[in-house]
C-alpha positions in Angstrom: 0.0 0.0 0.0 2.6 2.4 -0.7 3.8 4.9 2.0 0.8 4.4 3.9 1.4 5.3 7.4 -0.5 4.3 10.7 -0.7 6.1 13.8 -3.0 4.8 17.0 -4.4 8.0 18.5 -7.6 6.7 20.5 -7.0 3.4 21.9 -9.7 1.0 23.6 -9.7 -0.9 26.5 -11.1 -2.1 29.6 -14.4 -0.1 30.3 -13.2 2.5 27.5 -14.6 2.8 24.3 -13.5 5.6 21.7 -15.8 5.7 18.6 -16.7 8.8 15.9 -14.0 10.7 14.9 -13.6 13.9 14.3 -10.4 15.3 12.7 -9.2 19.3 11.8 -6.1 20.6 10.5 -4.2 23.7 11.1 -1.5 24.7 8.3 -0.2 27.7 10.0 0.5 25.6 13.2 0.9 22.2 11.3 -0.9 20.6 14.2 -3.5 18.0 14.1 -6.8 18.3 16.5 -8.5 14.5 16.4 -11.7 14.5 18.2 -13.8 11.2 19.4 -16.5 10.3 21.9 -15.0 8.4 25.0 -18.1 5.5 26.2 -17.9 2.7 28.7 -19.5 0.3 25.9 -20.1 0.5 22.0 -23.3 2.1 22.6 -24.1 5.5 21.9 -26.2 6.2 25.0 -22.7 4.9 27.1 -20.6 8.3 25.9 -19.9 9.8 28.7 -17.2 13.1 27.4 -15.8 14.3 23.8 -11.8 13.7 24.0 -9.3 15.2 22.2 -5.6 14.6 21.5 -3.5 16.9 19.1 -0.4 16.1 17.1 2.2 18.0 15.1 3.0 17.3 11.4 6.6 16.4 10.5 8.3 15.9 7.5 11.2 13.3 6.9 14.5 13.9 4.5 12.0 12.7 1.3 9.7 15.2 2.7 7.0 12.1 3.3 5.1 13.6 6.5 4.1 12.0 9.6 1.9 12.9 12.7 3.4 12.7 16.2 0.8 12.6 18.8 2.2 15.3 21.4 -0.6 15.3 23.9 -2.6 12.6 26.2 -6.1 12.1 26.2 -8.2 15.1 27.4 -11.7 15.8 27.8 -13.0 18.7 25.9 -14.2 21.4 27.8 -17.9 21.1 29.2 -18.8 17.8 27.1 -18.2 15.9 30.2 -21.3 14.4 31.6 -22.9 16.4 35.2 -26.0 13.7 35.1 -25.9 10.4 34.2 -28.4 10.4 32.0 -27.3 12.6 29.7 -24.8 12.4 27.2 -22.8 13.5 24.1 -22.9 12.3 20.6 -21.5 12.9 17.4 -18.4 15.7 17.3 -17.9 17.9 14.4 -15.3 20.1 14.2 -15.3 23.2 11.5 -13.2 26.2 12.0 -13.2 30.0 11.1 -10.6 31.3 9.9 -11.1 34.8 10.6 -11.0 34.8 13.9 -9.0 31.6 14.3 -11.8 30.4 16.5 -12.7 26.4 16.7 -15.6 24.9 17.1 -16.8 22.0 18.2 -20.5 20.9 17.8 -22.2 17.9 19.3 -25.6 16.4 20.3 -26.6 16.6 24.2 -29.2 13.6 24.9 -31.0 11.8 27.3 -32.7 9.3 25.2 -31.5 6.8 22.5 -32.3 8.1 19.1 -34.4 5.0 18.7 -36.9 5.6 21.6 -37.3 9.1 20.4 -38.4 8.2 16.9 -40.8 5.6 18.6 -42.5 8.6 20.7 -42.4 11.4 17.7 -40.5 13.4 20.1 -37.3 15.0 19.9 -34.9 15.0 23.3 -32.1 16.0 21.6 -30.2 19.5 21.9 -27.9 20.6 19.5 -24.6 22.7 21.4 -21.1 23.6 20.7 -18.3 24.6 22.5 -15.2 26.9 21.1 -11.8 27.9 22.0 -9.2 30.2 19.9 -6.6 28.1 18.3 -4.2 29.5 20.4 -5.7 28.9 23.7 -5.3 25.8 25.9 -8.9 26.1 27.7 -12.6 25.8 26.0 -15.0 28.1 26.5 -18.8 27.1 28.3 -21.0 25.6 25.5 -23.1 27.4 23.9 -26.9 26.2 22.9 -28.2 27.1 19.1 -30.9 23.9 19.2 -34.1 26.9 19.5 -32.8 27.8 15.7 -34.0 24.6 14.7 -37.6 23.5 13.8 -37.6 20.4 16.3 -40.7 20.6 16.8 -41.6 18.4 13.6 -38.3 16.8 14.0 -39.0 12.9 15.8 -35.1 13.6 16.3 -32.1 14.9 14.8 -27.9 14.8 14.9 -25.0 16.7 13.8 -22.2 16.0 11.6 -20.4 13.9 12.6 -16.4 14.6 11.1 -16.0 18.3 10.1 -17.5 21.1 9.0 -16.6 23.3 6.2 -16.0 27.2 5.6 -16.0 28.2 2.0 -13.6 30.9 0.1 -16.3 33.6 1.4 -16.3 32.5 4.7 -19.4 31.1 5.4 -19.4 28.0 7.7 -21.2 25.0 6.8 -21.8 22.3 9.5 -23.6 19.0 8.3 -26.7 17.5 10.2 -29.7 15.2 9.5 -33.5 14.8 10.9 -36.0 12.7 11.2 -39.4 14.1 10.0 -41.9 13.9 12.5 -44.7 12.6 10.3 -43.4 9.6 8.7 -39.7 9.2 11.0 -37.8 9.6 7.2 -34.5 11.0 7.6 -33.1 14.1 5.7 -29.9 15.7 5.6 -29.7 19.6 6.0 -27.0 21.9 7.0 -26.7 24.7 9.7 -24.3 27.8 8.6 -23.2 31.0 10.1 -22.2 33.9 8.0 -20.9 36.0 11.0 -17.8 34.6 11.7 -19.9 31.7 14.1 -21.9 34.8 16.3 -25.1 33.4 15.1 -26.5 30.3 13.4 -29.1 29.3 10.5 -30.9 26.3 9.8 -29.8 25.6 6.1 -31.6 23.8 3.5 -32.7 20.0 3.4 -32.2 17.3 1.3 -35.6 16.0 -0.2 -34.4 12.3 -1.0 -33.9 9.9 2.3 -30.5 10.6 3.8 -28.9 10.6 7.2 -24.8 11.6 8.2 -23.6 13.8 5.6 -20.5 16.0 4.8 -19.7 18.9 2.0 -17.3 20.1 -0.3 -16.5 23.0 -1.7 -15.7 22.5 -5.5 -16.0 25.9 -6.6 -18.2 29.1 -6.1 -21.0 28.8 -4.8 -21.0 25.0 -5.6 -20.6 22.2 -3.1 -21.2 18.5 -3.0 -23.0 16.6 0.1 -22.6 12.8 0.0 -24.3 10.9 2.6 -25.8 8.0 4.2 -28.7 6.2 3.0 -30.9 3.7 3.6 -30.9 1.6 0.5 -27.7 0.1 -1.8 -26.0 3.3 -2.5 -25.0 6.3 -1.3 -26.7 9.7 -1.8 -24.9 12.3 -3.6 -26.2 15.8 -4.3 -25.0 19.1 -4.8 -25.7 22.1 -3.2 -26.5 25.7 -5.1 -27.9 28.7 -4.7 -31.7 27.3 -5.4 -31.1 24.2 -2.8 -30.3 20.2 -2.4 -30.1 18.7 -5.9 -29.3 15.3 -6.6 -26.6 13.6 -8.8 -27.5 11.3 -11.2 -24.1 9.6 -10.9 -21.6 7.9 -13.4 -20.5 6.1 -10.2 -22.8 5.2 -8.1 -21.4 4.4 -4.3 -21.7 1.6 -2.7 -23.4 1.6 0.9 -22.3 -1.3 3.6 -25.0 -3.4 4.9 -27.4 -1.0 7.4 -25.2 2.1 6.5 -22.1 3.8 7.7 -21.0 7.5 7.9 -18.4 8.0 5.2 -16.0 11.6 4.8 -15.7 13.6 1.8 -13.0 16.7 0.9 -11.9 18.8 -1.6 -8.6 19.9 -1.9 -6.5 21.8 -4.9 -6.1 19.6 -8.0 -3.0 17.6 -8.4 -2.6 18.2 -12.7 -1.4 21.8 -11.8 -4.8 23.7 -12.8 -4.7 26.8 -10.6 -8.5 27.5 -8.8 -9.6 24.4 -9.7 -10.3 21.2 -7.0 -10.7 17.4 -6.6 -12.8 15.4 -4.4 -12.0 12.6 -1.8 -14.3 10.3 -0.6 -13.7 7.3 2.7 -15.7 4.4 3.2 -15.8 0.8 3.6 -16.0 -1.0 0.6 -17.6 -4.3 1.8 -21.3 -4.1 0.3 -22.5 -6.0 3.7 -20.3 -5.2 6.7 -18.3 -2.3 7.3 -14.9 -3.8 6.6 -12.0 -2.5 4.3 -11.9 1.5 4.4 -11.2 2.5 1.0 -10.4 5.8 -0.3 -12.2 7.2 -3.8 -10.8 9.9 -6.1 -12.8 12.3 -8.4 -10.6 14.1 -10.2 -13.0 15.4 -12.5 -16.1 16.7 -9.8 -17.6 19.2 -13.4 -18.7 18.1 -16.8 -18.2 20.7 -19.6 -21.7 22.2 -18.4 -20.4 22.8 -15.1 -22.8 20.0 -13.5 -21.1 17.0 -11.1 -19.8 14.6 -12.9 -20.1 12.1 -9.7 -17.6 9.9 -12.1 -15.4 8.2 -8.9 -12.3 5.9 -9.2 -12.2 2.5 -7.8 -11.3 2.8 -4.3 -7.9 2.3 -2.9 -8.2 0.2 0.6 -5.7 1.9 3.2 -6.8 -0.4 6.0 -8.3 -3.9 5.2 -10.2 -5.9 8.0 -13.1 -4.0 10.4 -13.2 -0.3 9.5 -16.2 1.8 10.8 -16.1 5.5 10.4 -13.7 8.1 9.1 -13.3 11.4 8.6 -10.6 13.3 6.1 -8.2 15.8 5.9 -6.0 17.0 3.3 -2.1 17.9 4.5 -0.2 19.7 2.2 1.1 18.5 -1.9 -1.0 15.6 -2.1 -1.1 14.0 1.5 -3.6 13.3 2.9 -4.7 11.8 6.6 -7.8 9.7 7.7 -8.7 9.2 10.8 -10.4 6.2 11.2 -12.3 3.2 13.1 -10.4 -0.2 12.8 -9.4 -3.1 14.4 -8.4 -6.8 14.1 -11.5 -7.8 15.0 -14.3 -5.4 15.3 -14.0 -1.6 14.1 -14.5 -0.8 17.4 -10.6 -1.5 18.8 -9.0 2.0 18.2 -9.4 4.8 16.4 -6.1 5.8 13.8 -4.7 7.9 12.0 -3.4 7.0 8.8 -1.4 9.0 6.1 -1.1 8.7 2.5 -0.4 10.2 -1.1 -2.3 11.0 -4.1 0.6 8.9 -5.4 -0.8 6.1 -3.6 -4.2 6.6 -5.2 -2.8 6.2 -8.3 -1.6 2.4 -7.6 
C-alpha cells in the first residue's frame, strides 16, 4: 500500500470505548486536533465526554510527513457528563478562519435516538463549545438547538467529522432529521455567516439521507454525499436554489445498514490553478463495514459545469473491520484519515493513517 502510514491515536480498552472521529487541520501551526466520543461500551447512550488529542506534522528527509501525537487524552471542555443520563454524541469540528476560532459541535441527549423516533418526540439538543486556536482552555457551550424546527423533528444529529468554511467564509456544519410525520431521515445543513456569532438552519435534502458531509468545489457549488438507507449512497449538490441530486456515473456503494463516510476537496494535483478534486472514505464491503477505502474524483464538473459524480475505484488503506472516518487533506497531495479499525471489530481503536495521491494512483 505504498507509504501508507499508521498512527493509534484513541485506543480502547477495559471499560473505555473511543468511537466517531472527528479530525481538523491547522497549516499555519501544522498541528492536528483528532476528536472522538469516549463511552464505557459500543453504545451510543454509554458516551460519557468528547476527547481530544492533538499532534504535530513532520516531514522526513524525502519530505514524506508523519503525525506525532504530542498530547494525552483530554476531555474537551464542558462535554463531560454532570448527570448520568445525559450524554454526548456525534463531534464535528469546523473552524473560522477569521478569527482563528474552533468549534466544536455535538448532540446533548437523554434518550436513544431510537426511543425518540418511537414517541415522535425529539430530546435531543444541539450545542457547541469553542476555544481560539491558540488557547489551551474551552470556553462554556453554547446552545443554538431553539434555531431549529424540532418541533416536527421525531429527532435529529449533527455532523459527525467536520464542518466546512467556504472561500467567502461562510461556515457550513452538516446535520440530519428525522421528520416527525413519517420518522424519514433528511440531511440539512446549519451555517453562520458572522464569523460563528449566530447560526441558521440551512436547506434540506428531499431524498432519504442521514450523516452527511460537503465540499466546496467551486463558487457557490458544493457536493454533500451521505448516508442512505438503501444500496448506494446519496450524492447531491448544493446551489444557490437548494439540495439537488446527482445522477451519478459512479454510483457508491453503501455497507449493509449504512455507515457515515467523509468527503474533501482539496486543490487539483494536474497543476490547474482555482480548480479542485474530491476525496471520498468508506468501507467497501457491500455488507459489513470492513476494508476503508479511499475514492478519487478528479473530474467533480462536466463541460456544463454539472457533477460529474464519475469516482475511481477505491484504494483500501486499511483492510479488515473499519467503521467511520473522517478526512483531511495535509499539504502536496497528503492526505490523513482518521479512522475506526481493528483486528477484529472496528471498534478496537481509532487511527490515524497517512497517505499520497501517489498512492491513489496504484
Amino acid at each position: 500500500m505504498g507509504n501508507i502510514i499508521k498512527i493509534t491515536v484513541f485506543q480502547s480498552g477495559k471499560g473505555e470505548v473511543f468511537r466517531i472521529p472527528a479530525l481538523y487541520y491547522n497549516k499555519n501551526e501544522k498541528k492536528v486536533f483528532a476528536f472522538a466520543e469516549k463511552r464505557t461500551s459500543t453504545n451510543a447512550a454509554d458516551s460519557v465526554a468528547l476527547v481530544m488529542r492533538t499532534g504535530i506534522v513532520t516531514t522526513d528527509a524525502n519530505n514524506i510527513p508523519t503525525v506525532k501525537m504530542i498530547e494525552s487524552i483530554e476531555v474537551v471542555g464542558s462535554t463531560k457528563i454532570n448527570h448520568s443520563t445525559y450524554h454526548p454524541n456525534n463531534p464535528c469540528v469546523v473552524y473560522d478562519k477569521n478569527t482563528e476560532t474552533l468549534f466544536l459541535f455535538f448532540i446533548y441527549v437523554n434518550e436513544t435516538e431510537q426511543k425518540q423516533l418511537e414517541d415522535h418526540q425529539n430530546v435531543a439538543r444541539l450545542r457547541y463549545i469553542k476555544k481560539k486556536i491558540s488557547d489551551d482552555k474551552w470556553n462554556e457551550f453554547t446552545d443554538v438547538t431553539d434555531m431549529l424546527p424540532t418541533d416536527s423533528w421525531s429527532t435529529f444529529s449533527v455532523g459527525p467529522g467536520h464542518g466546512i468554511q467556504t472561500e467567502k467564509g461562510r461556515m457550513m456544519v452538516p446535520a440530519y432529521a428525522y421528520k416527525k410525520e413519517n420518522n424519514v431521515p433528511h440531511s440539512f445543513y446549519i451555517y453562520s455567516d458572522d464569523n460563528g456569532s449566530t447560526w441558521q438552519y440551512g436547506m434540506m435534502l428531499g431524498e432519504p439521507s442521514l450523516e452527511c458531509q460537503v465540499a466546496e468545489v467551486s463558487d457557490n457549488l458544493f457536493y454533500c454525499n451521505a448516508r442512505s438507507q438503501g444500496g448506494h449512497r446519496v450524492q447531491a449538490e448544493i446551489n444557490n436554489c437548494g439540495f439537488n441530486p446527482i445522477d451519478s456515473v459512479t454510483p457508491l456503494v453503501e455497507t449493509g445498514k449504512g455507515c457515515e463516510g467523509s468527503v474533501i476537496s482539496f486543490p487539483a494535483q494536474s497543476g490547474e490553478k482555482g480548480t479542485k478534486w474530491l476525496l471520498y472514505s468508506h468501507p467497501t464491503n457491500q455488507s459489513e463495514r470492513l476494508d476503508l477505502g479511499i475514492y478519487l474524483n478528479n473530474s467533480p464538473l462536466n463541460s456544463n459545469g454539472n457533477f460529474s459524480g464519475a469516482w475511481s475505484q477505491p484504494l483500501v488503506i486499511n483492510k479488515g473491520p473499519s467503521g467511520y472516518s473522517d478526512l483531511i487533506h495535509i499539504k502536496d497531495g497528503w492526505f490523513a484519515c482518521l479512522m475506526e479499525r481493528g483486528k477484529k471489530t472496528s471498534t478496537e481503536e481509532i487511527a490515524c493513517l497517512l497517505f499520497s495521491y501517489g498512492d491513489l494512483k496504484l
